[in-house]
C-alpha positions in Angstrom: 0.0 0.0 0.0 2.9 2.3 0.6 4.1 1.8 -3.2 0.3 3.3 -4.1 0.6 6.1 -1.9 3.9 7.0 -3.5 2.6 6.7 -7.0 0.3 8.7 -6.4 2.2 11.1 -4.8 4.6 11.6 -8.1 1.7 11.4 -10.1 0.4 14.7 -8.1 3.9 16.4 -8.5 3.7 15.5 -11.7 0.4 17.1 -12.5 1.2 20.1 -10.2 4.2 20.9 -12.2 2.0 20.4 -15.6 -0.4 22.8 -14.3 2.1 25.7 -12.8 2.5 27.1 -16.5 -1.0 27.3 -17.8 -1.7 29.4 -14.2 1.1 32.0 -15.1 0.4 32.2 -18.3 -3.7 32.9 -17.4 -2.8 35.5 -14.7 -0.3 37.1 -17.1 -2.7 37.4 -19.8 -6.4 38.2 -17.3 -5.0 39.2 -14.0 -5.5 36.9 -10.7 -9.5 36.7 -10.7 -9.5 35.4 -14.0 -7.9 32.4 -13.3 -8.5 28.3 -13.4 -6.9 27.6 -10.1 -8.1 23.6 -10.6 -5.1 22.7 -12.4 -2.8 23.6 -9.9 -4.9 23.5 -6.3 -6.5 19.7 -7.1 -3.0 18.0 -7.6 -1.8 19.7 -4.8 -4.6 18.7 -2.5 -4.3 15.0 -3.6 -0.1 15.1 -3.0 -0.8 16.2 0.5 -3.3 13.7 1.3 -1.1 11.1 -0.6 1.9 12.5 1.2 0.2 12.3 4.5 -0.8 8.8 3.7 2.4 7.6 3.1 4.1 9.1 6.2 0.9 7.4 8.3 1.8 3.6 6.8 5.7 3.9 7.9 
């Protein structure tokens, strides 16, 4: 179970770092309030939980 958790953990990262541009580039081009924040808060919430997981299973 501790393999899954860590999957999904570089999965999140994974998706987190994915996301990180597409946020710039949206607040760049329609200032903060215009932004998608999903791409970047959702992976992030689902690393800590996976992180948290992980740590718990040791």
């Amino acid at each position: 179970m501790k393999k899954l958790w860590l999957i999904i953990l570089i999965i999140a990262i994974a998706g987190l770092l994915t996301g990180v541009p597409f946020l710039i580039n949206g607040i760049a081009q329609r200032g903060a309030g215009g932004v998608n924040y999903g791409r970047v808060i959702f992976p992030l919430i689902i690393g800590i939980v996976a992180f948290c997981l992980y740590k718990k299973t040791e």
